[in-house]
N, CA, C and O atoms as CSV, one atom per row, in Angstrom:
chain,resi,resn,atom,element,x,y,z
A,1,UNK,N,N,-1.098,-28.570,-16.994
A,1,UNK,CA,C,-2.462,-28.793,-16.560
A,1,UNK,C,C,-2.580,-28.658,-15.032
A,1,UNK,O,O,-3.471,-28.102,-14.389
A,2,UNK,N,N,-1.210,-29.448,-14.492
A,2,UNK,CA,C,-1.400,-29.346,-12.855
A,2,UNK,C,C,-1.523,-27.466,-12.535
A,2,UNK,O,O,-2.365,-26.977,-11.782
A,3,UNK,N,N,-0.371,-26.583,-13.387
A,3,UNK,CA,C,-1.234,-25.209,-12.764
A,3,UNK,C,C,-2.327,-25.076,-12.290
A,3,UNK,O,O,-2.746,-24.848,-11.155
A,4,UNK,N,N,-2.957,-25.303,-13.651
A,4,UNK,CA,C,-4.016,-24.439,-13.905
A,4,UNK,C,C,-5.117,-25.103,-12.893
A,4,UNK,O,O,-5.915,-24.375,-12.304
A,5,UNK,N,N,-5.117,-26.138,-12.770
A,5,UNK,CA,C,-5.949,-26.626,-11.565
A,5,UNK,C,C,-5.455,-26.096,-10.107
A,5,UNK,O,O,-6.225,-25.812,-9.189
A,6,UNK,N,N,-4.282,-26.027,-10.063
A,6,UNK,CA,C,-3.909,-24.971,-9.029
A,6,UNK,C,C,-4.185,-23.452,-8.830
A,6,UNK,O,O,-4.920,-23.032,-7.935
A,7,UNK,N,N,-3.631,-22.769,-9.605
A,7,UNK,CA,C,-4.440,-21.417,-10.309
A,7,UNK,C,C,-5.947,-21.767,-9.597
A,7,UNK,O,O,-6.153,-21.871,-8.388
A,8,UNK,N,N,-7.015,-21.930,-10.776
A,8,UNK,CA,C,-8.293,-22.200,-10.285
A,8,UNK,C,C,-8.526,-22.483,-8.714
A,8,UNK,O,O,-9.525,-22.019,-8.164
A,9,UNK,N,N,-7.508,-23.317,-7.946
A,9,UNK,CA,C,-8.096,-23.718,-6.247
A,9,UNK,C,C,-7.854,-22.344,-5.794
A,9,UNK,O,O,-8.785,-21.801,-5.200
A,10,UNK,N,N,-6.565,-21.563,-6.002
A,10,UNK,CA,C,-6.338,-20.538,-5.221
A,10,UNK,C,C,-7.038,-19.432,-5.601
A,10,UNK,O,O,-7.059,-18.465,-4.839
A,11,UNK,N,N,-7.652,-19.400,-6.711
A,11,UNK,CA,C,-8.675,-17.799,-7.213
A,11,UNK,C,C,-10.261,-18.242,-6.609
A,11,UNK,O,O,-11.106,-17.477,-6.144
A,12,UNK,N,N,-10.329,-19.429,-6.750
A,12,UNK,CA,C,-11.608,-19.837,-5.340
A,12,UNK,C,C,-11.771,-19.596,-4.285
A,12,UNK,O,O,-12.668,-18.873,-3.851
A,13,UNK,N,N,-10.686,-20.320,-3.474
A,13,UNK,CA,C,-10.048,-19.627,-1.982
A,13,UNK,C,C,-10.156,-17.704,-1.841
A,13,UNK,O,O,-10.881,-16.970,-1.169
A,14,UNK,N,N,-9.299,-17.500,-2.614
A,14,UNK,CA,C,-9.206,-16.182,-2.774
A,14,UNK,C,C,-10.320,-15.625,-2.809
A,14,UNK,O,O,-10.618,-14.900,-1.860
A,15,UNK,N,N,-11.139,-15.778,-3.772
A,15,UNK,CA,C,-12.702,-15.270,-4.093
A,15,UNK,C,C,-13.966,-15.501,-2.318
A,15,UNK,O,O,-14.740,-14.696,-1.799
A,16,UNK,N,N,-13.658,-16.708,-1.995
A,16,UNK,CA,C,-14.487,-16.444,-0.395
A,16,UNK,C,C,-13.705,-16.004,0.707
A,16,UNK,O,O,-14.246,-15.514,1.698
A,17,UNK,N,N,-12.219,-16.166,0.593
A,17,UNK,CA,C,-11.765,-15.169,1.791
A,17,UNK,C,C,-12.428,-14.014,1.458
A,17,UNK,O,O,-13.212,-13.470,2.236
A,18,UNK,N,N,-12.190,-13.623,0.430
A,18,UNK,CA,C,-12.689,-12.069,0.215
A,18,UNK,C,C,-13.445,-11.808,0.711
A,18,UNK,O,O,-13.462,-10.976,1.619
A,19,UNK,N,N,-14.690,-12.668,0.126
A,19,UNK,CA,C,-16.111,-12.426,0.650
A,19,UNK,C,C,-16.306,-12.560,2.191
A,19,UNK,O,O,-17.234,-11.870,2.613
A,20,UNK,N,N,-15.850,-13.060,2.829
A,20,UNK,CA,C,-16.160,-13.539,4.609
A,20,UNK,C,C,-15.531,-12.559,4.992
A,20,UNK,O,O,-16.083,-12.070,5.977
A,21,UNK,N,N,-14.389,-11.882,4.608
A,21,UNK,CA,C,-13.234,-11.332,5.305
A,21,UNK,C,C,-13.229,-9.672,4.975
A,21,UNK,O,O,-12.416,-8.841,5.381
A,22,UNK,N,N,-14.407,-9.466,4.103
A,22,UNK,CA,C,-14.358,-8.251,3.320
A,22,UNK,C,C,-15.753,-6.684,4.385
A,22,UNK,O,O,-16.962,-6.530,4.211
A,23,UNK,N,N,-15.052,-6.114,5.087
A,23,UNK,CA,C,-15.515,-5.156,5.542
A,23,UNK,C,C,-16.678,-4.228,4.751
A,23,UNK,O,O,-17.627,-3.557,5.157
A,24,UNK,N,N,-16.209,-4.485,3.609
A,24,UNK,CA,C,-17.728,-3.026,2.688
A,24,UNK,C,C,-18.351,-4.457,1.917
A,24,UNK,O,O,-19.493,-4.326,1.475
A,25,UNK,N,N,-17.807,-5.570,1.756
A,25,UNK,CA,C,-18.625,-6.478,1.443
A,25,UNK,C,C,-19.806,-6.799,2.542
A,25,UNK,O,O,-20.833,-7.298,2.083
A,26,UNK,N,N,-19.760,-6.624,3.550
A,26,UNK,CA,C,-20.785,-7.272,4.357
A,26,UNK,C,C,-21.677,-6.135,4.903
A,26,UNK,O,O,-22.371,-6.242,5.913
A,27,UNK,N,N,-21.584,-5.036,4.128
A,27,UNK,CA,C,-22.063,-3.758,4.324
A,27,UNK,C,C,-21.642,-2.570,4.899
A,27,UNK,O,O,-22.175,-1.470,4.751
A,28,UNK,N,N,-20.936,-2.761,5.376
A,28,UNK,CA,C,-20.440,-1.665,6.435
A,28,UNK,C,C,-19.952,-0.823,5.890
A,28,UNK,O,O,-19.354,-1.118,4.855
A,29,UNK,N,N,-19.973,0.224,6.213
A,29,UNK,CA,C,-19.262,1.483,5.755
A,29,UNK,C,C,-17.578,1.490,5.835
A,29,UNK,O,O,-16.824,0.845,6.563
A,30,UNK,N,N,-17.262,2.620,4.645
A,30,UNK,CA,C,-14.999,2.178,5.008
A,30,UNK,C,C,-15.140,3.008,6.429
A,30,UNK,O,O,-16.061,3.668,6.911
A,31,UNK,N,N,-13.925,2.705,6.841
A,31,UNK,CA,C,-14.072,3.702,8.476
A,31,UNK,C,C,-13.875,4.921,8.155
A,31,UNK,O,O,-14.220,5.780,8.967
A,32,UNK,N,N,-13.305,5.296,6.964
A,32,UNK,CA,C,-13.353,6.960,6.795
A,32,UNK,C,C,-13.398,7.658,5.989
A,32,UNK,O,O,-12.298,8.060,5.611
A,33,UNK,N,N,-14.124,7.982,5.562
A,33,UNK,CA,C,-14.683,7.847,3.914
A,33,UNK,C,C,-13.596,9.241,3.519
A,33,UNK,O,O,-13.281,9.351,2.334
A,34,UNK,N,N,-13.078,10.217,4.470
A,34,UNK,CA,C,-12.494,11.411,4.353
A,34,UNK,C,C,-11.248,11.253,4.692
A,34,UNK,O,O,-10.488,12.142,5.075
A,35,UNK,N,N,-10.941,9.791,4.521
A,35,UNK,CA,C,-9.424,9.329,5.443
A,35,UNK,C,C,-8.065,9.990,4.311
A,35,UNK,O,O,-8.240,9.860,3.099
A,36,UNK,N,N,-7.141,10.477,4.678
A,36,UNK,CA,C,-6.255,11.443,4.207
A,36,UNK,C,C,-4.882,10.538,3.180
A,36,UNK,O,O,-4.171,9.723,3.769
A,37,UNK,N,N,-4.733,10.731,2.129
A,37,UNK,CA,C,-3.884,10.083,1.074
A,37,UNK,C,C,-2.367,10.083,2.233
A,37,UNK,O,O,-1.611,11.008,2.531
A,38,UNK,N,N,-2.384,8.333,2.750
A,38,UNK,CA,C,-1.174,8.787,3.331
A,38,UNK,C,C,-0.022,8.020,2.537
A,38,UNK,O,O,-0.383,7.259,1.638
A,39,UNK,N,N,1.209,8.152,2.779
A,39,UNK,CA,C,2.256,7.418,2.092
A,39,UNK,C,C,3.822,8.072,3.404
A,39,UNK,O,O,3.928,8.504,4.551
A,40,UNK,N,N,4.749,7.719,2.165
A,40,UNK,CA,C,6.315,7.884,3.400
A,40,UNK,C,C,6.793,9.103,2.990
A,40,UNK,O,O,7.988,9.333,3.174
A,41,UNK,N,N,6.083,9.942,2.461
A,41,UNK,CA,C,5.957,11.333,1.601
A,41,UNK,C,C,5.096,12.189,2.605
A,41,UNK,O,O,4.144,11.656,3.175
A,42,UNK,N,N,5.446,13.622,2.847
A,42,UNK,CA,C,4.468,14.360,3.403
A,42,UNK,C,C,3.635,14.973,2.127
A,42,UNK,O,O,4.313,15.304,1.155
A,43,UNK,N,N,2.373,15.129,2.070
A,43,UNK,CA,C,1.282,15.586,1.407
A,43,UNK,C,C,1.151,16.830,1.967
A,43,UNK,O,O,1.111,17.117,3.163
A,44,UNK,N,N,1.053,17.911,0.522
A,44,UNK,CA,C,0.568,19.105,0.613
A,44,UNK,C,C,-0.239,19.654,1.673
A,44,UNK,O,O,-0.449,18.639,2.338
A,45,UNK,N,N,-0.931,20.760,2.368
A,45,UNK,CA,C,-2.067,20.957,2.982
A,45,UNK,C,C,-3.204,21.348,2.239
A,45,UNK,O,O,-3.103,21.171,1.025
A,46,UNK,N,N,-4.128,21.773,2.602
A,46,UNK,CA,C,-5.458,22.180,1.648
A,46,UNK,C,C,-4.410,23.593,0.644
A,46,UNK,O,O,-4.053,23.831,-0.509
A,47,UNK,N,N,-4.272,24.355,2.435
A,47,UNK,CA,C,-3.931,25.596,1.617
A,47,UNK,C,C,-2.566,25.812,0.555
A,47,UNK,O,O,-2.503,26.591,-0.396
A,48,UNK,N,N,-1.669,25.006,0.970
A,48,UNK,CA,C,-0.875,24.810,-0.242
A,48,UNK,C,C,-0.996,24.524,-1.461
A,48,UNK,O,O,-0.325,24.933,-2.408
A,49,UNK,N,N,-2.045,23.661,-1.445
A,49,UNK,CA,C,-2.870,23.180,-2.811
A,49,UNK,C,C,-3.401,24.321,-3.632
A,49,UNK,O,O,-3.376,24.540,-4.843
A,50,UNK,N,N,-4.050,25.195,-2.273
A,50,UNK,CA,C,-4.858,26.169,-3.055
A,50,UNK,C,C,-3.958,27.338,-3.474
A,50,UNK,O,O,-4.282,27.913,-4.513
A,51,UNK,N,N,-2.749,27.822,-2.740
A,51,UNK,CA,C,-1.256,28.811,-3.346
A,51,UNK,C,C,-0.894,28.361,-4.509
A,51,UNK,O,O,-0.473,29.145,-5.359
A,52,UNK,N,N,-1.023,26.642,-4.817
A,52,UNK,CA,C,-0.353,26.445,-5.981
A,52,UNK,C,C,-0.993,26.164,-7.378
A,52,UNK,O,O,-0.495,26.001,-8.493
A,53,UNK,N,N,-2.446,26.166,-6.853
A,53,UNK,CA,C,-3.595,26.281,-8.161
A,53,UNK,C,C,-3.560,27.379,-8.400
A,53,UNK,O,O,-3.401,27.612,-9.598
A,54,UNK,N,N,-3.699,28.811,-7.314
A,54,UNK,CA,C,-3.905,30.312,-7.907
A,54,UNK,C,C,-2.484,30.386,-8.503
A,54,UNK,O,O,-2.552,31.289,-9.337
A,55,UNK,N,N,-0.999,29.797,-8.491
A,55,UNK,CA,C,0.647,30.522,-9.148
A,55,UNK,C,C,-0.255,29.350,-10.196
A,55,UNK,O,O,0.395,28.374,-9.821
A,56,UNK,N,N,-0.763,29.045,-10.713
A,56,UNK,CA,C,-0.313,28.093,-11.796
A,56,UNK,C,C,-1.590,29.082,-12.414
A,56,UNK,O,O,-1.400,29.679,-13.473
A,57,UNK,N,N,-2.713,29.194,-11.784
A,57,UNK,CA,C,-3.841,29.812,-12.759
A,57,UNK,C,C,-2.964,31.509,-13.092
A,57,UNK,O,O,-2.860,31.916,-14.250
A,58,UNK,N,N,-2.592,32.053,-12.286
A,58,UNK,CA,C,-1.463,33.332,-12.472
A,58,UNK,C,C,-0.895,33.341,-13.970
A,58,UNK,O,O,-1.031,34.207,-14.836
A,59,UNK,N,N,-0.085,31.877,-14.023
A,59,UNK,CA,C,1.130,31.346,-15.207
A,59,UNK,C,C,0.351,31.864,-16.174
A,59,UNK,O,O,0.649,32.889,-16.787
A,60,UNK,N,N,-0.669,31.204,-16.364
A,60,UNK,CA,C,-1.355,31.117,-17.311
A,60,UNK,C,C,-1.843,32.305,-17.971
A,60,UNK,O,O,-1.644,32.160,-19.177
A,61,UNK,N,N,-2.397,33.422,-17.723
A,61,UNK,CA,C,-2.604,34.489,-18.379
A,61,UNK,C,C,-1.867,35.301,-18.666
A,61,UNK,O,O,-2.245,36.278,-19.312
């Protein structure tokens, strides 16, 4: 029982940090709506993307 009354305080807490602390909650726009998929991986370029859609549309016929 003691959880779950614990549980419950911290998904409360949790629930108005969010809200006070939340950037597109309080309207604002994300800062970059065009912001680039990053990770510890280098990502394709446009045009690589597009070499490897035309060899794959190629495969195909």
């Amino acid at each position: 029982m003691v959880f779950l009354i614990w549980t419950a305080a911290f998904l409360v807490f949790y629930w108005f940090y969010g809200r006070t602390h939340s950037k597109l909650q309080a309207g604002r726009p994300a800062v970059d709506a065009e912001a680039p998929y990053t990770s510890n991986f280098a990502q394709p370029s446009k045009s690589e993307i597009r070499e490897a859609a035309a060899r794959r549309r190629a495969g195909r016929k």
